[in-house]
N, C-alpha and C positions, 0 to 999 in steps of 0.2 A: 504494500500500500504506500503510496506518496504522500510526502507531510506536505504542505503548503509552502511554498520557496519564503514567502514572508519570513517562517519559521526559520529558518536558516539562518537568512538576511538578519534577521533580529537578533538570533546567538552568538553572529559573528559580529554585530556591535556593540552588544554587550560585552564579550569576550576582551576585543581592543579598547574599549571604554577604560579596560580597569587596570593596563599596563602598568608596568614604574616607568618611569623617570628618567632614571638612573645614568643610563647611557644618551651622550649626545650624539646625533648624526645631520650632517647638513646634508648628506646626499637629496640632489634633485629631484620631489618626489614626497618626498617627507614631510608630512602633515604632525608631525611628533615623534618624540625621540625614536620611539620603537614601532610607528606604525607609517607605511608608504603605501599612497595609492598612484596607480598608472591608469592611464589611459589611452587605447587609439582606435583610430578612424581607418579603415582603408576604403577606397572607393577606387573600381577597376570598372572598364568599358572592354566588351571583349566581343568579337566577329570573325565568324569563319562561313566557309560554304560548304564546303562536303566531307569536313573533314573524320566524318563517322562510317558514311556509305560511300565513300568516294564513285560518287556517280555525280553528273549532275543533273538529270531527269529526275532524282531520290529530294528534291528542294530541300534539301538538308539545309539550309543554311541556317543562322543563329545569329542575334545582335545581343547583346544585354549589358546593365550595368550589373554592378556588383558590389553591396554597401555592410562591409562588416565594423559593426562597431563593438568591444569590448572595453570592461573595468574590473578591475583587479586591485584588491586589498590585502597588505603582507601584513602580519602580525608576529613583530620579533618579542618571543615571552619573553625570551631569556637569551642571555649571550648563546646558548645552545641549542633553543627552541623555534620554529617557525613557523604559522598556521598561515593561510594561502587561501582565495577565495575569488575565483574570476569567473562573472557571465558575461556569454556573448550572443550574439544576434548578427545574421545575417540575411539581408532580402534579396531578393534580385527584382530585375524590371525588363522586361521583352519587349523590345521595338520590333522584333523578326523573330520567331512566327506572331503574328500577332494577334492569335487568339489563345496565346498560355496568358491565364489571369492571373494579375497582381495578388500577393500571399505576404503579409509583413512578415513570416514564418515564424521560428521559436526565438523564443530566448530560454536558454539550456547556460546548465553548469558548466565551464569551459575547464577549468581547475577547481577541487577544491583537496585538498593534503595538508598533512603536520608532516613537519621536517626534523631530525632529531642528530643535531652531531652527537655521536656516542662517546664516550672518557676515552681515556691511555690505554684500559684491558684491551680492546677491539675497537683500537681506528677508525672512525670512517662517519656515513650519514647515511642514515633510515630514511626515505617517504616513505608516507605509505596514502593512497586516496589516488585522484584523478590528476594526473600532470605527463608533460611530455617527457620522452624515452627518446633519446637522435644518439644511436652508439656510430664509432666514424664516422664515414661520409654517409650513410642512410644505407650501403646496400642490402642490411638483414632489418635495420630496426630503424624507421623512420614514423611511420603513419598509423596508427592503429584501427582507422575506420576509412578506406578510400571513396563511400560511395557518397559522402557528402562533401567532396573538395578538400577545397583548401578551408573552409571554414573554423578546423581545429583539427590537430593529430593527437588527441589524449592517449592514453592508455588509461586502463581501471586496474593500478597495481600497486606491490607492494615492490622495494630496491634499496638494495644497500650496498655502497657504494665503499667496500674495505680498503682501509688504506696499508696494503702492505708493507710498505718498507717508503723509503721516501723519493723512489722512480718508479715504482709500479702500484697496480691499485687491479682490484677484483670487484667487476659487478655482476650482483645475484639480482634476479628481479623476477616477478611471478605476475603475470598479467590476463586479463579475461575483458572479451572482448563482444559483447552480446548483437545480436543484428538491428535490436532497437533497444534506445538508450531507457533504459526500466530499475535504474538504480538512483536514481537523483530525478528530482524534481525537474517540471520545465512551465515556464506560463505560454498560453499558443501553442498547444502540442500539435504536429501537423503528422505526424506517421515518422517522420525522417528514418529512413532504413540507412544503415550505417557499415554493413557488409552480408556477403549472400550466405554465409554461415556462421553461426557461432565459432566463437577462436579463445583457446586457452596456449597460453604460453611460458615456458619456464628458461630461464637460461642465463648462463654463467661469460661473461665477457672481459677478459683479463687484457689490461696496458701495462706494458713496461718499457723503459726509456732508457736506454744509456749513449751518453754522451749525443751522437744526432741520430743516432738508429731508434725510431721509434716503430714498435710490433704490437701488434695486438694479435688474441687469440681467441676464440668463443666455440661454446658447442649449448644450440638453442634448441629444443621440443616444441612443435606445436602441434596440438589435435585440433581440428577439425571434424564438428558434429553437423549432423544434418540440417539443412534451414530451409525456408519457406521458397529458396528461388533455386539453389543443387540441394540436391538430396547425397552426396557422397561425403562417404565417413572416410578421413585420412588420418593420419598420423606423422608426421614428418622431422627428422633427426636430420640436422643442418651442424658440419662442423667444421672452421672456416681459421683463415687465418689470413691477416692486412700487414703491411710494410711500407714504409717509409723514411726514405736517408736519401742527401743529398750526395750527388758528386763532387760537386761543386758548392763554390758561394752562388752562383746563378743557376745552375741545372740539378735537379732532384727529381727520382722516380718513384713512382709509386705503386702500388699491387696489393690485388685482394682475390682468394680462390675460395672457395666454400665447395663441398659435396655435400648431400642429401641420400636420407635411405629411408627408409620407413615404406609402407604402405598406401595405397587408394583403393578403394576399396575393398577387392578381392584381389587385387593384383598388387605384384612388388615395385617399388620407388627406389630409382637410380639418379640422379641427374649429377649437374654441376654448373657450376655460373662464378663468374669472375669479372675484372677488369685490370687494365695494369694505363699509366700513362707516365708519361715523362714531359717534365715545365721546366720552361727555360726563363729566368726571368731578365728580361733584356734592358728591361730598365731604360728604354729610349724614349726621349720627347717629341712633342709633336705627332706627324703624321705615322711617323714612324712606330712600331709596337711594342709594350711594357712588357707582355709575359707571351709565349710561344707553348701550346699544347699537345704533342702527339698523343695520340690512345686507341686503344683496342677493348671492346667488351664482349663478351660468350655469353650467353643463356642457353640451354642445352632444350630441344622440342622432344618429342614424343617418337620413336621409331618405331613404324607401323612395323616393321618386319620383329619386333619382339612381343614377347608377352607383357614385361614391365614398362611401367610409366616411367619416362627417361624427362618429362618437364619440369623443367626449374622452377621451384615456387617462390614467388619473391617474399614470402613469408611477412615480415609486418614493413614491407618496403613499397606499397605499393604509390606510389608517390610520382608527381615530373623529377624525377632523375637529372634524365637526359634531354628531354621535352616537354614542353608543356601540351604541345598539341597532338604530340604522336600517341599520347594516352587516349584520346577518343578514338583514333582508330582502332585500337585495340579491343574497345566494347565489341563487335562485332566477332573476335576472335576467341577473348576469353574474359574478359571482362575489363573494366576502366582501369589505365595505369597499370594492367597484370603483365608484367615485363617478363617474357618464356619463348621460348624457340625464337631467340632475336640475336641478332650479332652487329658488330658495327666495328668499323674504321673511320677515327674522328681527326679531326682537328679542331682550334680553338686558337683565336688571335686576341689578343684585348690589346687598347689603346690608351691614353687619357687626351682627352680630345680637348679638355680647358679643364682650369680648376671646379670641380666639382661633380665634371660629366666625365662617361667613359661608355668607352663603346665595345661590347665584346658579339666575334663573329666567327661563326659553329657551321662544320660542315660533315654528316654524318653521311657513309655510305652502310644503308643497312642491310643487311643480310640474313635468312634463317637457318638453321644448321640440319633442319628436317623440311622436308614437303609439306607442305596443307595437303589436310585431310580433304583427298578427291571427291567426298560424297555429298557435302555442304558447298553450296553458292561461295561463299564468301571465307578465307580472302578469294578462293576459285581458282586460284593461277596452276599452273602445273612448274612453274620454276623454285629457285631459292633466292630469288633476286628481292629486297623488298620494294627498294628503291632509295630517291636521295635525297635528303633533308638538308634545306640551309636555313640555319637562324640567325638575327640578328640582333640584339639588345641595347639600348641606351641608356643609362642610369645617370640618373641624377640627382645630386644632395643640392638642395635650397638653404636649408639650413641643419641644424641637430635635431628640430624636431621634424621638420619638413622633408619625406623623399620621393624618389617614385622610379617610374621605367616607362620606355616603348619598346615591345618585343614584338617582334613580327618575324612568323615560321611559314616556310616553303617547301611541301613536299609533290615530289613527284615518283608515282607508284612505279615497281619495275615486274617482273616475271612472277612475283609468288602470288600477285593480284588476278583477277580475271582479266580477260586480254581491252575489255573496254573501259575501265578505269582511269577514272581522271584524279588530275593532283586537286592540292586544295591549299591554300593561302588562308592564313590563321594571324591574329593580330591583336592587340591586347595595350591599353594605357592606364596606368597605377599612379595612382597618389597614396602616400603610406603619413599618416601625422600618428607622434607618439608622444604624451605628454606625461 
């Protein structure tokens, strides 16, 4: 049963109402010694045309704004203590199609956690409630729920964050992850389905550091139960290991592999997925470019000539990674952001084009490492070609609290597509205020 969000709202004033004192902080933010509220605004304008069904007969196209506002209250009890409390809201608004009706939609619990640095016996720092999880770059643990955006990546977990020695450090964290959010309150409940199965996950993620070699190591479980949109029960054992060290004061490479074992539902799980890239930072002005990117990434697809599911599960990754647009194509294949039987050879150029702006430009050639399944329409193609993505990005700081971007993606499908497929031009402008 759900309490009233009032109920909350009012425990959590109470709560900070009755801090001490004691400790001064001027940090930006700080409405009292021990209590900090934040705020922001983001508003995004985002249009494409076909970029779901690549056809353009299929009027795929899409216009919409995008208006997430969030506020967040921290409550430091103690030099050790930390309670946490952020709802968010996000609406959209459709110029194209223009018969999806206007929805203010929810406002839902975005965080709510206590934070516990632990003594001298055992190192380190407990949450436990709703907060975000981003272990490395995102390839295993980024998002907890893809099917709602970007509007929030919570996890519903418990993590503790050991500090073993004073270069290396061990995170345990236990997370669950339900298809609609039925544990916290919300005012405006609208349905928001938040993934196509329920998802429990456990996993141990070890950093350690010496001197410029920095390694990580993890071995993550997730099950997967049946839900209302698959019905397949999985099991999945991800054991992974990231590197990074520089050559150089300018050139440093990087690399991440993972395998997978476990189960789908009567049949065995093999896969494997990786990336590795090398940055050169060139540190040049003007027209000329700051950092230089080569890379390559794997996702391993399904081999119809076996019995075992050989597809990479991006397990709580399902995230723009690599693109922001190339996850709609995806819906048609396995679902939103489910990055699986994909390859690519990239590059990456950034510039600083004046103080404040900077321009960074992406060119993906993708590939699948398996055929599309001959028996479904769609992707349809009989090759492994996917085709080739160029993005482009502008960023810009206004000021510290003021930023934003223009990003605009270009893909054009190749052989793993049906033979009439068309590319699609995807584009997007952000305003970010954080106060």
């Amino acid at each position: 049963m759900r309490l009233p969000v009032i109920h909350i709202l009012l425990v959590f004033i109470v709560l900070t109402s009755g801090g001490s004192t004691s400790r001064a902080d001027s940090t930006p933010g700080n409405i009292h010694p021990r209590i900090r509220v934040s705020f922001s605004e983001r508003f995004r304008l985002v249009s494409w045309d076909n970029a779901i069904h690549l056809e353009d007969a299929a009027e795929g196209a899409a216009t919409f704004t995008r208006h997430r506002t969030s506020l967040m209250g921290q409550w430091f009890a103690t030099e050790r203590v930390e309670l946490a409390l952020k709802v968010t809201n996000e609406f959209r608004y459709h110029f194209v199609p223009q018969d999806r009706e206007f929805s203010f939609d929810e406002i839902f619990i975005d965080q709510l956690y206590v934070k516990w640095a632990t003594g001298k016996f055992l190192p380190g720092t407990l949450t436990l409630g709703r907060q975000n999880i981003i272990l490395g770059e995102g390839f295993v643990v980024m998002d907890g729920h893809p099917l709602d955006g970007s509007r929030s990546i919570y996890h519903n977990a418990a993590r503790f964050d050991w500090k073993v020695a004073e270069n290396s450090r061990l995170t345990l964290f236990c997370t669950y992850q339900p298809e609609f959010d039925e544990t916290l309150p919300i005012i405006h409940e609208s349905d928001q389905q938040l993934i196509e199965q329920p998802e429990m996950g456990i996993g141990a993620y070890y950093h350690w550091r010496h001197n410029d070699l920095d390694l990580q190591a993890y071995f993550i479980r997730k099950n997967v139960q049946p839900g209302e949109m698959r019905r397949v029960k999985s099991r999945i054992n991800t054991l992974g290991v990231r590197g990074q060290h520089p050559l150089t004061t300018k050139l440093s490479i990087t690399g991440e592999g993972a395998c997978q074992f476990g189960d789908y539902g009567e049949v065995d799980r093999s896969a494997f997925g990786g990336y590795a890239h090398a940055d050169y930072k060139a540190d040049l002005k003007g027209p000329l470019p700051k950092k230089i990117t080569l890379g390559a990434l794997y996702l391993s697809g399904d081999d119809p000539g076996t019995e075992d599911n050989e597809n990479w599960d991006p397990l709580f990754s399902r995230w723009p990674k690599w693109s922001e647009s190339y996850i709609y194509t995806q819906v048609r294949e396995d679902g939103v952001a489910y990055w699986t039987n994909c390859a690519s050879l990239y590059g990456r150029v950034e510039f600083d084009v004046a103080q404040g702006v900077a321009l960074g430009l992406d060119y993906h050639h993708l590939m699948a490492p398996e055929h599309a399944d001959a028996s479904v329409p769609f992707p349809g193609g009989a090759g492994r070609n996917r085709g080739d993505l160029v993005i482009g990005m502008l960023k810009y700081r206004v000021n510290q609290q003021l930023t934003g971007h223009i990003l605009w993606e270009s893909f054009t499908p190749g052989s793993y597509y049906f033979s009439q497929a068309n590319g699609y031009a995807w584009a997007r402008v952000e305003f970010l205020l954080k106060l």
